[in-house]
N, C-alpha and C positions, 0 to 999 in steps of 0.2 A: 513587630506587627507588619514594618512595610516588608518585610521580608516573606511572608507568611503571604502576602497579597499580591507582591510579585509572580509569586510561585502556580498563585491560583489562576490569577491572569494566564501565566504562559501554561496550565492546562486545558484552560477555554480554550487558547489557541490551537492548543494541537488538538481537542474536541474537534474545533472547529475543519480543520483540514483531513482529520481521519475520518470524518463523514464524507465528504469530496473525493477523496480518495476508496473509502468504501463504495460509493458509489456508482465509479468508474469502474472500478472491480468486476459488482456486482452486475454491470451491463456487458463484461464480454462475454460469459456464456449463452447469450441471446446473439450477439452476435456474431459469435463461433456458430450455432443453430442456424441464423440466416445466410448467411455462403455456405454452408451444405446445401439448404435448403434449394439455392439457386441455380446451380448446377445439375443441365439434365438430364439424366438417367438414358444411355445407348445401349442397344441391345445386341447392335449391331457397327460393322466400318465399309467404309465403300472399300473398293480396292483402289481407290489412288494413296485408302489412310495405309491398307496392308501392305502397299510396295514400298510409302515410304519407312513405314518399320520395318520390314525387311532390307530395305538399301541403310537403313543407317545401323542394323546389327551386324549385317556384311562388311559396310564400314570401320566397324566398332573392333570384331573378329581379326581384318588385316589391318587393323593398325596394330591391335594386340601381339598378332603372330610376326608382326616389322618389328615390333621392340624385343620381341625373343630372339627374335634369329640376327639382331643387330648388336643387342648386348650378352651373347652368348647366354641364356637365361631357361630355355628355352627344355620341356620335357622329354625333347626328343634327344637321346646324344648323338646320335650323329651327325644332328646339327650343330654341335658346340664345335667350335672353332671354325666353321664356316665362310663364315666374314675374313679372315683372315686368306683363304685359301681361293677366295676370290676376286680378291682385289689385287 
């Protein structure tokens, strides 16, 4: 019998916490909903936003085309061996 009430105890228990934990749960989609919600809607950029995405895809582009023509990688062949021909 104390076995039997052991057992029941440690289900209240975990009753107990899968409500706590349901709960928690059940409040991220609310607060998934409010930071959407917060963030506001542009229609538009100035152009200091468009130069700097332009400056960091430029960026992006020669870094890209440094590690082609550095590690011989590169789509073009007649760049492959390159590096080698001028150093």
């Amino acid at each position: 019998m104390a076995s039997a009430l052991a057992c029941h105890q440690g289900f209240q228990r975990a009753n107990r916490r899968v409500k706590a934990v349901q709960i928690e749960f059940d409040r991220i989609p609310d607060r998934a909903k409010a930071l959407i919600a917060e963030q506001p809607k542009r229609d538009s950029l100035t152009d200091a936003e468009i130069k700097l995405i332009a400056d960091y895809h430029y960026a992006e582009r020669l870094h890209a085309d440094d590690e082609e023509t550095c590690e011989d990688t590169g789509r073009d062949e007649r760049m492959w061996g390159y590096r080698e021909t001028t150093l």
